[in-house]
N, C-alpha and C positions, 0 to 999 in steps of 0.2 A: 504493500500500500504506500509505503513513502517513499521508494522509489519512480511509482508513479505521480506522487506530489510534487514530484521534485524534478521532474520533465522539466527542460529548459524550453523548448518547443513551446510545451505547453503553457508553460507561465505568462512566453511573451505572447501568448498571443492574447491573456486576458486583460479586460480596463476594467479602471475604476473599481466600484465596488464586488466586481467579481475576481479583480487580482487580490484586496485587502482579504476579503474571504480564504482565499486559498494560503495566504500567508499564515492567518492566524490557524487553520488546520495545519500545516507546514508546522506553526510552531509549539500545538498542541501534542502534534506525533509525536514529535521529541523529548518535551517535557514527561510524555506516559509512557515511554519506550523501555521497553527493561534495558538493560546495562548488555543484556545478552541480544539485543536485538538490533543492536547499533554499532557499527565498524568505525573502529577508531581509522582505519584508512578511508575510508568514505568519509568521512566527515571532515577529515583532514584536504581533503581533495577540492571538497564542497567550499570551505574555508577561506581557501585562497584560489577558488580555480571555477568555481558556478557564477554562472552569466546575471546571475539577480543577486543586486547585493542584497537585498534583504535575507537569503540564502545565505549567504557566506554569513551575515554578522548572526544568524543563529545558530549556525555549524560552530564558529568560534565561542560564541556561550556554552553549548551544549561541550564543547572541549574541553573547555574550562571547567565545567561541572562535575562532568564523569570522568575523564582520562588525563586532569591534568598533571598527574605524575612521569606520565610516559613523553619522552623525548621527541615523538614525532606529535604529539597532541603541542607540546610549547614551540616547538618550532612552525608548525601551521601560526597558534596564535601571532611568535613574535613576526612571522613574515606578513601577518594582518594589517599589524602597526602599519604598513606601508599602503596598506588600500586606497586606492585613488578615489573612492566615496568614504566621505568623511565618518559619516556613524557607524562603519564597520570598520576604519580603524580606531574612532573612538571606543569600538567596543572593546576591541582586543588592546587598548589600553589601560580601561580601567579592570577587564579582568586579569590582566598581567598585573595590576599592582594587588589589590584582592587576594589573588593565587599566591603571589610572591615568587614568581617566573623569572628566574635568573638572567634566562637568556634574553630576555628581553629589556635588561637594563643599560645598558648599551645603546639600544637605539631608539631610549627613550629621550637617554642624555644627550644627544643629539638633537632633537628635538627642541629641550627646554632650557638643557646647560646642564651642569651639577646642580644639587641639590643644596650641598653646604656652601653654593655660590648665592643661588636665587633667594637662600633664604637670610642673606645675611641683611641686615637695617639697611633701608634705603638704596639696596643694590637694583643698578639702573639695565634693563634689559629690554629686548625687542617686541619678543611676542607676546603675540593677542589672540585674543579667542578662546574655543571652546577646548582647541586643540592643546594649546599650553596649558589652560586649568585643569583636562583631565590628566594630561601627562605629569606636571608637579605634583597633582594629588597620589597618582600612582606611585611613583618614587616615593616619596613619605610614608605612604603607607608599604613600601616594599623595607624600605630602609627603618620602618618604625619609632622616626624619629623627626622632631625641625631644629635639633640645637643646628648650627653650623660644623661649630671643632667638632662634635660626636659623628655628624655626616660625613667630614673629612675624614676619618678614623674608618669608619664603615668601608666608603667608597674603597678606601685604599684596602683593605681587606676583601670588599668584593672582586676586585682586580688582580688581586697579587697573584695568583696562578696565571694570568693574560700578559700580566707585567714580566713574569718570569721565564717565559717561552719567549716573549720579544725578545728580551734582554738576550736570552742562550742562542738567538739567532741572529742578533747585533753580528755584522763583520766590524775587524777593527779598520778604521780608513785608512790606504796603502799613501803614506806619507814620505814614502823612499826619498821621491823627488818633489815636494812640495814649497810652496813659499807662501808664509802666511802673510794675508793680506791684512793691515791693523783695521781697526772698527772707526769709523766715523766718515765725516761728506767727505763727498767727491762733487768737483763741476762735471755735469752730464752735456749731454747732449749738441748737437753741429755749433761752430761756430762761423760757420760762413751760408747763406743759403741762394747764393746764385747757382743755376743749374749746369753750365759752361759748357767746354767743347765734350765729354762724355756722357750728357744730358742724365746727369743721376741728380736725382733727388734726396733730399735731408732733412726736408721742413716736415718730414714724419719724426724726426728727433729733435723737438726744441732744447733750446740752452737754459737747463735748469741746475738745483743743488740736488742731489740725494744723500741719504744718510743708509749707510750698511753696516750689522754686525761685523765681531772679525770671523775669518772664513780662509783656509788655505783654499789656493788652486795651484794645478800638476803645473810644475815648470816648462814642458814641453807638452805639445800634444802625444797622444797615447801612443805609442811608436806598434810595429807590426810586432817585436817582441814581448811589449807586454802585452798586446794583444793575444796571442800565440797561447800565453800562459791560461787568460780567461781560458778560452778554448779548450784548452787539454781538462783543465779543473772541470769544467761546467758541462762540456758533454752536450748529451740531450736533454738536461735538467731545464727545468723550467722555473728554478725558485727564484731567480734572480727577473722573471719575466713582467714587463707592464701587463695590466689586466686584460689591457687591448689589444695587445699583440695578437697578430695573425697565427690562424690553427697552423704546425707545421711549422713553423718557424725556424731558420738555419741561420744561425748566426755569423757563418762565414762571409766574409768580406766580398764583392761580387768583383773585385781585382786582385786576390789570394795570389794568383800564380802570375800575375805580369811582374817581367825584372824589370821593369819601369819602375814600380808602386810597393815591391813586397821587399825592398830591403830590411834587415831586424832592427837597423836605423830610423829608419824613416818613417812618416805619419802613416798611422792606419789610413785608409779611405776605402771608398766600396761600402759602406756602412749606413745604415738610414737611423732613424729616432729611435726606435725600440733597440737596433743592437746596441745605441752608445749607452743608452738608458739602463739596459742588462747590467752592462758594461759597471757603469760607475758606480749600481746598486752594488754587484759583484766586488769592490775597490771600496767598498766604503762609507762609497759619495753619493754624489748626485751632478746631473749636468748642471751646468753655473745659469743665472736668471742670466741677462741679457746686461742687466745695471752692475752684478758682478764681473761678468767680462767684461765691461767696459771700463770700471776702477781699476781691476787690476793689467789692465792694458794702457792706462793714461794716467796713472796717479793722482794728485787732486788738484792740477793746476792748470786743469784742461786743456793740457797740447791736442796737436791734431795727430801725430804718428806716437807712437810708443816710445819715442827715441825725443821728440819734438817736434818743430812747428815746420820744417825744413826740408822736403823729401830728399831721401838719399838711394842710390841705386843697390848700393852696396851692404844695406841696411834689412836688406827685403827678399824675397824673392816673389817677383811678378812678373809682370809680362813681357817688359823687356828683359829679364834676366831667361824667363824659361823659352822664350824664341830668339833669345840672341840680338835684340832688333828694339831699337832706343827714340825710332822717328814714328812710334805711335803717337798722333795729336789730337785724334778725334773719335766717335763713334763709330763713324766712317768707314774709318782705319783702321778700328780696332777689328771691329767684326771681318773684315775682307782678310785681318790674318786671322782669327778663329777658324773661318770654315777653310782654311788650307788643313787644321789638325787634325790626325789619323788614327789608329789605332797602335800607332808605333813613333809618329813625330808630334812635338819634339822627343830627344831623347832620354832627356833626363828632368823633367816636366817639376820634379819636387826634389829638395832640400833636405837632410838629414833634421830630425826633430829638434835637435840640440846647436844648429848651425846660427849664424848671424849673432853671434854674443855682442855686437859695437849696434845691434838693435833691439836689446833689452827695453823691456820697459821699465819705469822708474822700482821696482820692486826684482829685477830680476826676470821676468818670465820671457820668454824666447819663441820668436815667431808669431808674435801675436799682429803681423802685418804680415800678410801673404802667407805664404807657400799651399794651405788649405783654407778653406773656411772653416767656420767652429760652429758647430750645433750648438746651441743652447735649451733651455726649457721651455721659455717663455714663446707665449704663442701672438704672431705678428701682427695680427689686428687686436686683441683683447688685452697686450700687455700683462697675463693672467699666467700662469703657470698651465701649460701642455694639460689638459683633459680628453684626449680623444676617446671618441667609442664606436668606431669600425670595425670590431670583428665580423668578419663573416661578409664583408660586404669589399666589393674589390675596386682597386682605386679611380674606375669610371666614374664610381657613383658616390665619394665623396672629393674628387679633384680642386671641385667648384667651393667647397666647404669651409668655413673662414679655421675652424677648429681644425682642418687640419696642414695649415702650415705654422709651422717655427721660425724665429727668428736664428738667421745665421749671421754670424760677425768675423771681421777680421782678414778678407778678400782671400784670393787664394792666387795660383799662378798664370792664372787666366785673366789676372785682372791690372788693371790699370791703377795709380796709385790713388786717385779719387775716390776707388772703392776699398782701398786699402789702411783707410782714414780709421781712427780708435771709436769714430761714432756713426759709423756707416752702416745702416741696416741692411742684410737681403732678407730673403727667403726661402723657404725649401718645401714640398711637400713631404710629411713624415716618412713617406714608403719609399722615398727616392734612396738613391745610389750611386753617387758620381766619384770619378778619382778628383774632386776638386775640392772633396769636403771631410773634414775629419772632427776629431773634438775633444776636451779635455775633462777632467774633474774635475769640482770642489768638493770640499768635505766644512765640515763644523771645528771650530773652534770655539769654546766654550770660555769663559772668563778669560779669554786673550783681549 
């Protein structure tokens, strides 16, 4: 009988007072149901997965009622909390606090904040609604308590086994060749914005102050040999993986075997956003925001090159060093020598990672003008740290997508010294793969 009540078909097709009718039998079946007559998988399915929500928010009561000691009864409920109609996850809100449903405190706190935050005197917070009052109430009554210090006490005991698997799975950051960068402003962004004979633009970078933690970045970009190492360690492992990453994913370089590109010297390249991202998760770090390369590319006294305000040939590797050819003056020009490039010319197209030391930037770090460009995290229209969510879908069909390009810095050998500037934005889409782009760490520094 109540699986016949519970027809999706048949639900939608009734109005008005003959759907409220079938709900409140819907919700009498349940309430008179023996214990024997009700599948904790069905209901669980029902929960988070029938086409009426008034369906789902009585399967998640009914959870809560009879089954919620069992693991798959609180995890239906805590996956409720996310229901996109509101009084079914307000339901499996307030029966998550009621129950005292562990797993679902977590992504209550999410929600509404900590508990020994929200309840502290006159503490100033966002939300509104029905959504936030049941969610705090939950919490309180999960935590059985409103002092603040006692909440804090709790929390940290609710977490310390969550705390404790982070911590064992912490890598230490690979600081071999690092240069910590100190904490405080930096001048940011272009300092000239006429467009000129290379027609590149800048006024997507205005001249401002920023202020940044301190923060090491790798002295060199990631050379093929520490790359190498990932590789051997990591395998087919996928721990090190963005959530996004594509199914199948090989983290090999798509230029591994050209003696062009695969010196144990020289910049990795061949790499797109997720393997650097592997990459630095694996190392420690994290790829640097966009404002972090650029401080520790230009110091705080806003030169325009790494080195100063002065281009130098000798300082770099770009376009006149990797073609040999110093009478590039225009756009013109430039691209008429691009498409002469081959699969084999130039010959020696990049730099050893550790080269140009008389084009240090003010801190030490090397090459951060030419030879590759550098991934970073921050994503080129939102200024926002990298979020993508493309799995499963192939790069047709987010191309056009503003989430999925990054901001690249730092020019590379293809470029001319205008784009080789400390505050010159490009671009990249995530899935790409060029020998013209490689990328470094940062890692955290804590009270530096």
């Amino acid at each position: 009988m109540l699986h016949g009540l519970l027809n999706e078909e048949s639900i939608n097709s009734l109005q008005g007072q003959e759907y409220r009718d079938r709900i409140q039998r819907i919700e009498k079946s349940l309430t008179d149901a023996a214990d024997g007559d009700l599948s904790l998988k069905e209901l669980a399915e029902w929960a988070v997965g029938h086409r009426d929500w008034n369906v789902r928010r009585l399967a998640v009561e009914t959870l809560a009622a009879r089954f919620v000691d069992a693991p798959e009864a609180r995890a239906a409920i805590t996956e409720a909390i996310h229901d996109d109609v509101d009084w079914v996850a307000f339901t499996a809100i307030k029966v998550a606090g009621e129950h005292r449903v562990p797993e679902a405190v977590a992504h209550m706190i999410r929600i509404s904040g900590w508990p020994s935050n929200f309840t502290k005197p006159a503490y100033a917070r966002k939300p509104v609604g029905c959504g936030a009052a049941f969610t705090k109430r939950a919490l309180l009554d999960f935590f059985d308590s409103t002092d603040p210090d006692e909440l804090r006490e709790l929390e940290d005991r609710h977490f310390a086994r969550l705390r404790a698997t982070v911590d064992s799975a912490r890598r230490e950051p690979d600081l071999r060749d690092a240069v910590l960068i100190p904490a405080g402003p930096f001048i940011a962004g272009a300092r000239v914005n006429d467009i000129g004979p290379f027609q590149m633009d800048n006024t997507d970078n205005p001249l401002r102050v920023e202020e940044l933690p301190a923060y090491y970045i790798d002295r060199t970009t990631v050379t093929n040999a520490r790359y190498a190492e990932f590789l051997d360690t990591v395998g087919g492992s996928r721990e090190f993986a963005h959530p996004d990453e594509p199914d199948g994913k090989d983290y090999t370089p798509a230029h591994w075997h050209d003696p062009r590109f695969n010196g144990p010297g020289l910049p990795v390249v061949g790499v797109d956003w997720y393997d650097a991202y592997a990459f630095a998760r694996w190392a420690g770090g994290r790829l640097p925001s966009e404002n972090e390369w650029e401080k520790a590319a230009r110091g705080t006294d806003g030169r325009i090159y790494p080195w100063g305000d002065e281009w130098s040939n000798d300082k770099a590797q770009s376009v006149f060093t990797a073609y040999g050819r110093d009478d590039i003056r225009n756009l013109a020009e430039l691209e008429e020598l691009l498409v002469t490039t081959t699969v084999s010319w130039p010959e020696r197209p990049v730099a050893a990672a550790d080269s140009h030391p008389v084009g240090a930037s003010p801190y030490g770090v090397l090459n951060m003008a030419g030879n590759v460009w550098e991934l970073t995290r921050t994503n080129f229209f939102t200024r926002a740290d990298m979020a993508p969510f493309f799995k499963g879908r192939s790069g047709q069909e987010f191309m056009n997508r503003p989430e999925a390009f990054h901001v690249l810095r730092g020019g590379t050998w293809t470029s001319p010294p205008v784009c080789l500037s400390t505050f010159y934005r490009g671009k990249d889409l995530l899935t790409d793969r060029h020998n013209e782009v490689g990328f470094r760490c940062v890692y955290d520094a804590s009270g530096k």
